[in-house]
C-alpha positions as CSV (number, residue, x, y, z in Angstrom):
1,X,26.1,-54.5,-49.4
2,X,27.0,-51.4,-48.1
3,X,26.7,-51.0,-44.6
4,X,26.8,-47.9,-44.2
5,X,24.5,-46.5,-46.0
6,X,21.7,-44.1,-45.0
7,X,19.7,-45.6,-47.8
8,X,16.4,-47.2,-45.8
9,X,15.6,-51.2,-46.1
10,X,12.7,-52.1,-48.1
11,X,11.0,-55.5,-49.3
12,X,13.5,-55.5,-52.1
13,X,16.6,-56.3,-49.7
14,X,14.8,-59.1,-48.3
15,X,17.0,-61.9,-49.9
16,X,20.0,-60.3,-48.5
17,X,18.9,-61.7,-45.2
18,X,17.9,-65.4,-46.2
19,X,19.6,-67.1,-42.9
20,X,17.6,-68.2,-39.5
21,X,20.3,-66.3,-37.4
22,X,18.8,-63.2,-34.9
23,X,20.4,-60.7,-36.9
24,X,18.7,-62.1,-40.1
25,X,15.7,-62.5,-38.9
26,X,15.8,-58.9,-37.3
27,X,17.0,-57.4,-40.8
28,X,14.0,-59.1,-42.4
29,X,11.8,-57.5,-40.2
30,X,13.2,-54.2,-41.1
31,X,13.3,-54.3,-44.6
32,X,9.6,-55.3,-43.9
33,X,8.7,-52.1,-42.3
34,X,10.5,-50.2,-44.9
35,X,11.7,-47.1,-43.0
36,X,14.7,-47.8,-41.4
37,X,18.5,-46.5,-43.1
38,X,20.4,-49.9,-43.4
39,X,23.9,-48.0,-40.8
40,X,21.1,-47.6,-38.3
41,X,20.2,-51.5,-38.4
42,X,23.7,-52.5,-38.3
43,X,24.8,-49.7,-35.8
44,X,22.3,-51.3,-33.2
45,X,22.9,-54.8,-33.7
46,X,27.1,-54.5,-33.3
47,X,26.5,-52.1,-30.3
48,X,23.7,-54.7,-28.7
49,X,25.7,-57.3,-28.7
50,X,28.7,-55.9,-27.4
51,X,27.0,-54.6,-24.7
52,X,25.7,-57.4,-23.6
53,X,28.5,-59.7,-23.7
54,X,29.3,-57.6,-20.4
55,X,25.9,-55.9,-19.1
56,X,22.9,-58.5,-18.6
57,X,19.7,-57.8,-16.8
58,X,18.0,-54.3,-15.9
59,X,15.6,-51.9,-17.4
60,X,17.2,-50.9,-20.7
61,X,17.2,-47.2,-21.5
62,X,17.7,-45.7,-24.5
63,X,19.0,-41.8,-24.4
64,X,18.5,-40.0,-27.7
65,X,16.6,-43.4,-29.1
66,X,15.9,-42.0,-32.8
67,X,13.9,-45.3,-33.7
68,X,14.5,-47.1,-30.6
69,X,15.8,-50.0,-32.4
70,X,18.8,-51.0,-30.0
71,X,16.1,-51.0,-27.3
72,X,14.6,-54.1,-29.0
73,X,17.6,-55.4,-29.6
74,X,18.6,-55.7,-26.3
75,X,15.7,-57.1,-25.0
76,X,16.0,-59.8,-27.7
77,X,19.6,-60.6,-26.6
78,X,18.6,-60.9,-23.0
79,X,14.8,-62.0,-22.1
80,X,15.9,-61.1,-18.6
81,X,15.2,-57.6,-19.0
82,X,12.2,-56.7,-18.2
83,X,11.2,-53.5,-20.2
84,X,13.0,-51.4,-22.3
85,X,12.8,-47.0,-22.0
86,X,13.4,-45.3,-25.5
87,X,13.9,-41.6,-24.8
88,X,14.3,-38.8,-27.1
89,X,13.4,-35.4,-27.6
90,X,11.7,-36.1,-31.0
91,X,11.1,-39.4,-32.5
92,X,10.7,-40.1,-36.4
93,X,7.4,-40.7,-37.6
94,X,8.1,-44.5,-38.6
95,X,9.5,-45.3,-34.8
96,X,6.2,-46.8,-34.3
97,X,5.6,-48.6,-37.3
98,X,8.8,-50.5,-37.2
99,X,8.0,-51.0,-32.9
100,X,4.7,-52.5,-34.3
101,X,6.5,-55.1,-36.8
102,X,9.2,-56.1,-34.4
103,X,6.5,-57.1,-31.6
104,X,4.2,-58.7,-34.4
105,X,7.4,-60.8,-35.3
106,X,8.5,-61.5,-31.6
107,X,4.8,-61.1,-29.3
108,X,7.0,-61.3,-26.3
109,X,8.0,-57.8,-26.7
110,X,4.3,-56.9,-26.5
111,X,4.4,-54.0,-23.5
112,X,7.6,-53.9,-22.8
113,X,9.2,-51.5,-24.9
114,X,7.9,-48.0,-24.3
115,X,8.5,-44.5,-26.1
116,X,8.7,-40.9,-24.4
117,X,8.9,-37.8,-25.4
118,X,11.7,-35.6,-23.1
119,X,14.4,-34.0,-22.3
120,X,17.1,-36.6,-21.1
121,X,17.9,-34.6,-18.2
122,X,14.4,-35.3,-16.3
123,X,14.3,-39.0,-16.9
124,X,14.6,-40.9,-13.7
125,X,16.9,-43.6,-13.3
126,X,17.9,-46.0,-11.0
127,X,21.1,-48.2,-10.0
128,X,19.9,-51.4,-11.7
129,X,19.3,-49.6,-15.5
130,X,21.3,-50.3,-18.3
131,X,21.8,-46.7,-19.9
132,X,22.9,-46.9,-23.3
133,X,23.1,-44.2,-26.5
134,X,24.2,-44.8,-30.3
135,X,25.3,-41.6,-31.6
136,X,23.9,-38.9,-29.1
137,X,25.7,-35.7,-30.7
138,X,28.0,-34.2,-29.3
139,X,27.9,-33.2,-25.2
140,X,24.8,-35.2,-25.4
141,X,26.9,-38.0,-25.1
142,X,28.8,-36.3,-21.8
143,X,24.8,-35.9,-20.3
144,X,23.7,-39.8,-20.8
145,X,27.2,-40.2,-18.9
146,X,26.4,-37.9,-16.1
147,X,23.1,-39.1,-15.4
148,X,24.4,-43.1,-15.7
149,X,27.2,-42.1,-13.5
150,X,24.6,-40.0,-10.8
151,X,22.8,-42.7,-10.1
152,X,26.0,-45.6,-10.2
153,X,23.9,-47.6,-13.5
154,X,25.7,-49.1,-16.1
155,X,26.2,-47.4,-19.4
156,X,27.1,-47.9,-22.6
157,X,28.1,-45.1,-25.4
158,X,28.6,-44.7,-29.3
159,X,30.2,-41.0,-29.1
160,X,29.9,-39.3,-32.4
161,X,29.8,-35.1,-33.7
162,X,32.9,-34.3,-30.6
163,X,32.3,-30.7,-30.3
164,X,36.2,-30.0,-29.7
165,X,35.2,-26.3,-28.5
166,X,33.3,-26.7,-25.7
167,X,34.2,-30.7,-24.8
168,X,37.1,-31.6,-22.5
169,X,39.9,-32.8,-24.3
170,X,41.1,-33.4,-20.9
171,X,44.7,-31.8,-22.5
172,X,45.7,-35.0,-24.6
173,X,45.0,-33.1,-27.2
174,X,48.9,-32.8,-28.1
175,X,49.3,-36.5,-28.3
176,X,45.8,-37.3,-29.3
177,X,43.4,-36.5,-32.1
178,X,40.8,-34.1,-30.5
179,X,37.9,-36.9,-31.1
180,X,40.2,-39.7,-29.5
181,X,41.1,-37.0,-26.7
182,X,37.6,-36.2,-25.5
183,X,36.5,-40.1,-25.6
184,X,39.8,-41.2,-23.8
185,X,39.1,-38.1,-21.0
186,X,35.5,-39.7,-21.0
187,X,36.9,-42.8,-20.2
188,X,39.2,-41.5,-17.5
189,X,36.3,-39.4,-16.0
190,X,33.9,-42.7,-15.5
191,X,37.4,-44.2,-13.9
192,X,37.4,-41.6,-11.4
193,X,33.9,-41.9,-10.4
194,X,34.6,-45.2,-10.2
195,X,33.8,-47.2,-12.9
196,X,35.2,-50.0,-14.2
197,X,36.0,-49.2,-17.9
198,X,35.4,-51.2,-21.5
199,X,36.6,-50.2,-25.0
200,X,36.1,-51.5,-27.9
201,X,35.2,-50.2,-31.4
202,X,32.3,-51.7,-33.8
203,X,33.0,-52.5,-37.8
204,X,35.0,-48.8,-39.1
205,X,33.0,-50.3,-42.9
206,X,29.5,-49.4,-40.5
207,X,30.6,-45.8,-38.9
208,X,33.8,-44.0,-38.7
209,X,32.3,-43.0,-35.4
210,X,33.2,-46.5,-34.1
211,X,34.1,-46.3,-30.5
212,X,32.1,-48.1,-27.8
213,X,32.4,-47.2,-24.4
214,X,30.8,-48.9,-21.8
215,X,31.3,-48.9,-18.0
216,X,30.2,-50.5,-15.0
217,X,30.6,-49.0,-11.6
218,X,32.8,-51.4,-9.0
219,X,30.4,-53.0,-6.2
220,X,31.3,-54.2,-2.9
């Protein structure tokens, strides 16, 4: 199977996820609701559990959400979440039928996992979130960092779309790819707000935009 394709899951994949494992049993609930692209399924699930290997507990918000799957995901991975933010400014139209067949399949998720509609830049956040974004284009990416870092939260990032004319480069660019340049200069920018800094890069078969970046700020 290809995993990165933008094709959606349907029905007919179904026996492609046969196993009792999480990830199966999240992938058959996908293909149920039939409106998902299969990279966006596997995106999620390598970035959720990654991230929380290293970050557990805390409200889990999701910047530029597009389905808000990773916000169920995490919750899944880690019961001791207690709710779970999905924010974007637009949402696709299925984002609440696959919601609906994710809490039918685990009830536990029932009203805990809410959507909004808004800029990123007015969401409040607090010190104890877990701020995370697959794919937030371009500086959209440098904004969920900014707001994590206002506030000292914990944040997690799938950088894709660099825009090398306007990002920071932070000058590397002479040694370093311009993509590679901005990410390592938004690696060294949490480190001098002081974060302490993660990397780590999900399957290259799933994204070619594979880096994770995820950072928590040092406590006393």
């Amino acid at each position: 199977m290809d995993r990165a394709s933008r094709n959606c899951l349907t029905e007919h994949q179904l026996d492609r996820f046969p196993g009792d494992t999480l990830f199966d049993r999240i992938a058959r609930a996908v293909c149920t609701a039939g409106c998902l692209p299969r990279k966006e399924l596997y995106e999620a699930w390598e970035v959720a559990r990654r991230v929380r290997r290293r970050f557990r507990g805390g409200r889990v918000v999701d910047l530029a959400s597009g389905h808000g799957l990773l916000a169920h995901i995490l919750l899944l991975l880690d019961d001791s979440s207690p709710s779970a933010l999905a924010v974007g400014r637009q949402f696709p139209p299925s984002a609440t039928a696959l919601s609906t067949v994710l809490t039918s399949a685990w009830p536990r998720l029932q009203g805990r996992i809410s959507y909004l509609q808004a800029d990123m830049g007015g969401i409040a956040l607090a010190p104890d979130d877990l701020v995370v974004s697959v794919h937030a284009c371009g500086g959209l990416t440098d904004l969920v960092l900014d707001r994590a870092m206002a506030v000292g939260a914990r944040v997690a990032v799938l950088p894709c779309c660099h825009d090398l004319d306007r990002g920071d480069t932070g000058g590397l660019e002479g040694w370093l790819d311009g993509p590679l340049a901005m990410d390592a200069t938004r690696a060294a920018r949490l480190r001098a707000h002081g974060y302490r800094v993660h990397t780590q890069t999900i399957p290259l078969d799933i994204t070619p935009k594979n880096r994770l970046l995820l950072a928590e700020p040092h406590r006393e």
